[in-house]
C-alpha positions in Angstrom: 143.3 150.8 31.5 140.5 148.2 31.6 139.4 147.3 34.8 140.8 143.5 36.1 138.3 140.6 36.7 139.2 141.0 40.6 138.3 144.9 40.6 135.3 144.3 38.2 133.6 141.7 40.9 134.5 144.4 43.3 132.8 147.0 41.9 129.6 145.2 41.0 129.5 143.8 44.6 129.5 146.9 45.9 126.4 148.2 43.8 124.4 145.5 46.0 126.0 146.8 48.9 122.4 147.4 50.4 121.1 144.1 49.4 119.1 143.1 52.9 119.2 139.2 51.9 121.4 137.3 54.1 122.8 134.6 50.9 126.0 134.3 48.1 126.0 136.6 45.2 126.8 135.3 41.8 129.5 137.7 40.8 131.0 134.9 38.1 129.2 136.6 35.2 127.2 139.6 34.0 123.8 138.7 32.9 123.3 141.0 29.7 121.1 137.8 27.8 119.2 135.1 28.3 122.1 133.1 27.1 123.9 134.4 30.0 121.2 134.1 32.5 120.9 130.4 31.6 124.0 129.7 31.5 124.4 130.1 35.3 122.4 127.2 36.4 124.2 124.6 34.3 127.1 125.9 36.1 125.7 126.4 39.4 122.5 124.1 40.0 122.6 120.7 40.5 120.2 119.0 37.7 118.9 116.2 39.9 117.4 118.5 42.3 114.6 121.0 42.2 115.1 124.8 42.3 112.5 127.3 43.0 113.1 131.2 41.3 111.8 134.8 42.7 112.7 138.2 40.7 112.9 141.4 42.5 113.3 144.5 40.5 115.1 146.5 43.2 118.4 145.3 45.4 116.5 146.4 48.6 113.7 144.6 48.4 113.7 142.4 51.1 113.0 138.3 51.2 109.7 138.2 53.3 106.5 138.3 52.6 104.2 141.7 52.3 102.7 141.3 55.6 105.8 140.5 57.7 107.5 143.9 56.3 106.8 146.1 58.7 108.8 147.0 61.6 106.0 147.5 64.5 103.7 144.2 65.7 100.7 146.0 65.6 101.1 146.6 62.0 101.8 143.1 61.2 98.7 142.0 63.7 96.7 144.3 61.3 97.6 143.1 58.0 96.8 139.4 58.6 93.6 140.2 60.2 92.6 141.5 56.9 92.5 138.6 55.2 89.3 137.6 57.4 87.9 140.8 56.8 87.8 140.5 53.4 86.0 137.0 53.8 83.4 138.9 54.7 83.0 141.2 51.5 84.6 138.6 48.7 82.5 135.4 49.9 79.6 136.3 47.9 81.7 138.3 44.8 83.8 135.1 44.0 82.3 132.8 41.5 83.5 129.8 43.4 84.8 130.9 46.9 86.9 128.1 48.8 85.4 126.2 51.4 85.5 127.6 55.2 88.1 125.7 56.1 90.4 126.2 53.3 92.6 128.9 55.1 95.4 128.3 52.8 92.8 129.1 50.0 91.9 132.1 51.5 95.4 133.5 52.3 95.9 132.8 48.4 92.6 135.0 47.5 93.9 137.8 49.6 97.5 137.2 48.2 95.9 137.6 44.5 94.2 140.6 45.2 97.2 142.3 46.8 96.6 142.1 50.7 99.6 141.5 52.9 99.9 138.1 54.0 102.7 135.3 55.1 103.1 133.8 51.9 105.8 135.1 49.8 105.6 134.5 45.8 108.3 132.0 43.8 108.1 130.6 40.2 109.1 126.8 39.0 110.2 129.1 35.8 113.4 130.9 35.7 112.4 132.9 32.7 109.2 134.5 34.9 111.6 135.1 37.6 113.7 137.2 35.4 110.5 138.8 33.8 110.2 139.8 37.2 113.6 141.3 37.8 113.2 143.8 34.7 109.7 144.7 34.5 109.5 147.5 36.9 112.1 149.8 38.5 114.0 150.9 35.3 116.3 153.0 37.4 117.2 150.5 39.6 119.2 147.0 39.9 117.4 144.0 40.2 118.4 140.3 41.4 117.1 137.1 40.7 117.1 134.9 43.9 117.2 131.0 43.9 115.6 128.8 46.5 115.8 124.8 46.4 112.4 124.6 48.5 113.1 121.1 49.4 115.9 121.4 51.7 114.2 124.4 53.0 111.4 121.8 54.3 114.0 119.5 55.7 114.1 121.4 58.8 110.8 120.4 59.1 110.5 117.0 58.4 113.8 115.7 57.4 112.5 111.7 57.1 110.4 112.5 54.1 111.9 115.6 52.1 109.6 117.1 50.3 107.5 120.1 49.2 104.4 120.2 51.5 101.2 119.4 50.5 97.9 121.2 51.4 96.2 118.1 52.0 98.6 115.5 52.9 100.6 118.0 55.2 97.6 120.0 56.8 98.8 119.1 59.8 102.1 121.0 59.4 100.9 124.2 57.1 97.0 124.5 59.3 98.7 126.2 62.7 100.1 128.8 60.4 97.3 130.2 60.0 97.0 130.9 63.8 99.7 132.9 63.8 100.0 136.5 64.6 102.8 139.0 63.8 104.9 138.1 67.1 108.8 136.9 66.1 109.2 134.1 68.6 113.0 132.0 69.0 111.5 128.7 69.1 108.6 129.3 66.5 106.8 127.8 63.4 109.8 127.9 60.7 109.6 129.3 56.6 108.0 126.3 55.1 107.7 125.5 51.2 104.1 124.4 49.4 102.2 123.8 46.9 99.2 126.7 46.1 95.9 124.7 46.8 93.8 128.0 45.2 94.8 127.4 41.5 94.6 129.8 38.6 95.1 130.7 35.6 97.6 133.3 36.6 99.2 130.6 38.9 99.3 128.1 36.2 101.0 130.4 33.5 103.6 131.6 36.2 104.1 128.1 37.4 103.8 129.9 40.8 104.6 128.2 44.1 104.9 129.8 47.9 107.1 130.0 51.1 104.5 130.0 54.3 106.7 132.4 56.7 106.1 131.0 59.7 107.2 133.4 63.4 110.8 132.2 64.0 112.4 134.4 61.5 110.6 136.7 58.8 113.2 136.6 56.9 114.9 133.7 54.4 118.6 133.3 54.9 121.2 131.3 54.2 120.6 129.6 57.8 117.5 128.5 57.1 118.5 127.4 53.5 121.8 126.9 52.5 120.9 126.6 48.5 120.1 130.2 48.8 121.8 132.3 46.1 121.3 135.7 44.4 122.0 136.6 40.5 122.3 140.4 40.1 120.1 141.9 36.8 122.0 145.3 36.4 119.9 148.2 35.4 121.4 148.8 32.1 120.4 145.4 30.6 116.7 145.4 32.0 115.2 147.0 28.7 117.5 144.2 26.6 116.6 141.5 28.9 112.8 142.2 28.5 113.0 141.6 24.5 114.6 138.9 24.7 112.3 137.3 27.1 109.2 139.1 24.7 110.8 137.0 21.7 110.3 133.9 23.3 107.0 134.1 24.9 107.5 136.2 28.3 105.9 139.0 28.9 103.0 141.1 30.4 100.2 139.5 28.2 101.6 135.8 28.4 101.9 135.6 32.5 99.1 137.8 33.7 96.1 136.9 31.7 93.5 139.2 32.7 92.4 141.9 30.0 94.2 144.6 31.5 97.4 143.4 31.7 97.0 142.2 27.7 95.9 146.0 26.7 98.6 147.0 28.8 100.9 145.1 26.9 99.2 145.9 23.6 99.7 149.5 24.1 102.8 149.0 25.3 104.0 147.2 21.8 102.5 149.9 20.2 104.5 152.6 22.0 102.0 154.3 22.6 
């Protein structure tokens, strides 16, 4: 006897029982296409209002950035000191380094070349977001979570909503880059901006960030009340992935450096 829509939602709920973000679950409807996928938003989001998209390609992944992951201070003191350190050693590698004030730069360079920092990565583009969700991690479910960045800010500055400049708002995002890994009640809240670093990779991705500041690590539904999760099941992953191939997302069309379009050459290829 086929299971009944109330016992369905119950057992997919409880595959994400170990889901660490603090947000709703979309539980309305399986996401086997892109048709489905879509189809959530028009339901869900309002259009008048912008929505930011991440894609994790396991449940337990957790909703803060690289360098705010681990569980002991001196850890997290450690991995945002690097970023200065590799100042030191990229300054004269980098074609066109950012200027010595540009911190935000900076944390962006470190961020592209895979050091931990306080900036966790979104996407304008719900399609890369999904991308996201399926390209690694074959065995295990993924989610796609949905941030409008906006309200997020309105915490912040709630006379003049917005997403925060790196030049208008220095004053707001420039103490962040003081901070060390302490978690402190009254402390710099999860802030959304614009990159200032810009590119190629950021421009095909239509990439945007959340600056974690030291009250909470974290994003929850507290701190944004838009927050929602869309569960990518492990056995539409492969499906999901040609789908998004046919219509120009993939490997070779959001990370343009040459390895990542051999990678997906060979990959075509089966080979």
């Amino acid at each position: 006897m086929p299971a009944t829509t109330h016992e369905r939602r119950k057992q997919l709920k409880h595959r994400y029982r170990k889901c660490p973000i603090d947000c709703p679950i979309y539980l309305d409807t399986e996401i086997a296409s892109l048709s489905d996928f879509f189809a959530v938003f028009s339901w869900t989001l309002d259009p008048n209002n912008l929505f930011w998209f991440r894609g994790h390609p396991c449940v337990e992944y957790r909703l803060a950035p690289s360098a705010l992951r681990y569980d002991e201070l001196d850890k997290r003191d450690k991995a945002l000191g690097l970023v200065a350190e590799m100042r030191r050693f990229l300054e004269m590698k980098l074609a066109r380094p950012p200027g010595d004030n540009d911190h935000l730069a900076w944390m962006q360079v470190a961020q592209h070349y895979g050091l931990p920092t306080r900036l966790l990565d979104w996407t304008q583009n719900a399609a890369v977001a999904l991308f996201f969700a399926c390209c690694k991690d074959e065995t295990a479910d993924g989610l796609v979570v949905i941030l409008n960045p906006i309200e997020l800010n309105q915490g912040v500055d709630a006379r003049s909503p917005r997403i925060f400049n790196p030049q208008r708002d220095a004053q707001i995002i420039d103490p962040y880059f003081k901070l060390d890994g302490r978690i402190r009640a009254n402390g710099k809240r999860t802030i959304a901006i614009n990159p200032t670093w810009n590119t190629e990779r950021i421009a095909m991705q239509q990439g945007a960030f959340t600056l974690h500041g030291a009250r909470h690590f974290e994003l929850d539904r507290k701190q944004a009340s838009s927050l929602l999760y869309v569960p990518i099941f492990k056995e539409h992953k492969q499906s999901l992935l040609n789908e998004l191939h046919r219509v120009g997302i993939g490997e070779m069309f959001i990370f343009p450096e040459p390895e990542h379009v051999c990678a997906h050459l060979r990959r075509m290829a089966k080979l």
